[in-house]
C-alpha positions, 0 to 999 in steps of 0.5 A, a space after each residue: 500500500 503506498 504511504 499517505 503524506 502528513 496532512 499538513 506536509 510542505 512539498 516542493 515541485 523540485 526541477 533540476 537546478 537544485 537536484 544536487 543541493 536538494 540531495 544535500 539538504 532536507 530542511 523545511 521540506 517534507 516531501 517532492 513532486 517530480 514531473 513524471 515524464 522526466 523520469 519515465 526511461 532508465 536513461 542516465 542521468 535521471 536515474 541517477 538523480 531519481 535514486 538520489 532524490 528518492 533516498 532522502 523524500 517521499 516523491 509524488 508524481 506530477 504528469 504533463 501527457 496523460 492527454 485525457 481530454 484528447 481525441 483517444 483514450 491514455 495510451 496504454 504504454 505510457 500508463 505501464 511505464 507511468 505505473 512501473 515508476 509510481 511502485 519504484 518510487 512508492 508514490 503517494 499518488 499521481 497527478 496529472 492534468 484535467 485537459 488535452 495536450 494533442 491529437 491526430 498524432 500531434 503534441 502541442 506541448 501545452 496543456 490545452 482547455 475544453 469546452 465545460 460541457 456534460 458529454 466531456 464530463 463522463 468521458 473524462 471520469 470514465 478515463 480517470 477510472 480507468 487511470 486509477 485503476 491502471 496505475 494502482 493507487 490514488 490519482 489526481 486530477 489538476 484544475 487548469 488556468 484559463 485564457 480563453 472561454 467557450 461559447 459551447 460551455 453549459 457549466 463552469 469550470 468548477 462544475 466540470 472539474 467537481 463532477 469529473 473527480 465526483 464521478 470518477 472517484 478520484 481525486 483533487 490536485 486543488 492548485 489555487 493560483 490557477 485558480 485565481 488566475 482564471 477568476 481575474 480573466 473571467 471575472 468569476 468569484 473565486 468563492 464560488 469555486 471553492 465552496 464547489 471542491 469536495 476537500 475531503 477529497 484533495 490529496 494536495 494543494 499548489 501555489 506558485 506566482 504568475 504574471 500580468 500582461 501589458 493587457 491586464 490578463 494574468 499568465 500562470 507563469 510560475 517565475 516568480 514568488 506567489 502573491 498576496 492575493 493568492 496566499 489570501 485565497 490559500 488561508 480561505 481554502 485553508 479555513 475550508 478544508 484544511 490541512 492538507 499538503 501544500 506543494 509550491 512550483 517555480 518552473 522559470 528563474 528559478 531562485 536559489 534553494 534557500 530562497 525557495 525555502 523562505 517562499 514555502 515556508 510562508 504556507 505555514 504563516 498562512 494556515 489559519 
């Protein structure tokens, strides 16, 4: 049976600028999320790392190509090898994301929105299911930011994600800066999403900082500290349905290690 984190653990989306210094230091940090697919061959030198990395923290799964959204159902290959590196790590669980990322053959590299509409609903959980199923613990769906809107939605984002966790009987990856990324593009009240999430339900929690174009629309960028107005939005879900795992991600001009050990400690400041 894979293990369960600490309900109020602090996680760091660990990239490879600091594989060496992670490996050298532990303090503040209670577990890591590796991106899946970094690590899915036994090429040299990712195992290296993985091995190093998972001598010293537990380690979740993040993935960015289970394409669930797309024209044809996950492939089979990918989820045996995505499966074989969740047992050789012991993950907790697996997360990916609740969106397409190609089709007809073609990967756009890019984690792609759909239209929030009944049909894709049940597709998506009957694929969740089998996801769950196939890789034989706990799976995490993450709720996207948004840019674009569909004039074919009959629901909002927070229906289609609630109902497709609902009915496949899996799981939340809650990112909150997504979250409220979207809800400055869209003009929706971020409440409203909230009070929509099942917390018993969130196997884990995601802050990272974005930034705003010269036309006033956020990007979920992950280059820079989060902000204010997120962390204020991370203590009302805190208030909702905590504790749960916090993971911070800093994809671009990443700081140091220390300095991203300062920026997750701020979580606890901000658990009320």
């Amino acid at each position: 049976m894979p293990p369960v984190l600490a309900a109020n653990a602090l996680g760091l989306g660990l990239r490879s600028a600091h594989y060496q210094t992670s490996c050298e230091s532990r303090s503040g940090v209670d577990y890591v999320e590796l991106i899946a697919e970094n690590f899915l061959s036994d090429a040299l030198p990712a195992r290296y790392h993985l091995d190093r990395i998972k001598e010293r923290y537990p380690i979740v799964l993040h993935g960015v190509g289970l394409n669930i959204l797309g024209p044809e159902p996950p492939d089979a290959r990918y989820l045996d090898r995505l499966a074989a590196l969740a047992e050789y790590v012991n993950a907790p669980f697996v997360s990916d994301h609740l969106c397409w990322t190609g089709a007809h053959g073609h990967q756009h590299h890019d984690l792609l929105p759909a239209p929030y509409v009944p049909e894709l609903v049940e597709l998506a959980a009957e694929r969740a299911r089998s996801v769950q199923a196939q890789l034989g613990r706990r799976f995490a769906l993450e709720n996207l930011s948004s840019y674009v809107e569909f004039a074919q939605s009959s629901l909002t984002e927070w229906e289609f994600y609630a109902g497709v966790v609902g009915r496949a009987g899996c799981y939340f990856l809650l990112d909150v800066n997504n979250i409220y990324v979207s809800s400055q593009n869209h003009g929706f009240d971020p409440e409203l999403y909230l009070s929509a999430i099942d917390f018993s339900r969130v196997l884990e929690v995601h802050v990272a900082g974005h930034s705003r174009e010269p036309d006033g629309g956020l990007i979920d960028t992950h280059d820079r500290a989060v902000c204010e107005a997120v962390w204020e939005l991370y203590e009302r879900a805190w208030q909702r349905g905590g504790p749960f795992p916090t993971l911070l991600e800093w994809d671009e001009r990443i700081p140091p290690f220390p300095a991203l050990l300062s920026e997750l400690a701020l979580a606890r400041k901000h658990q009320p």
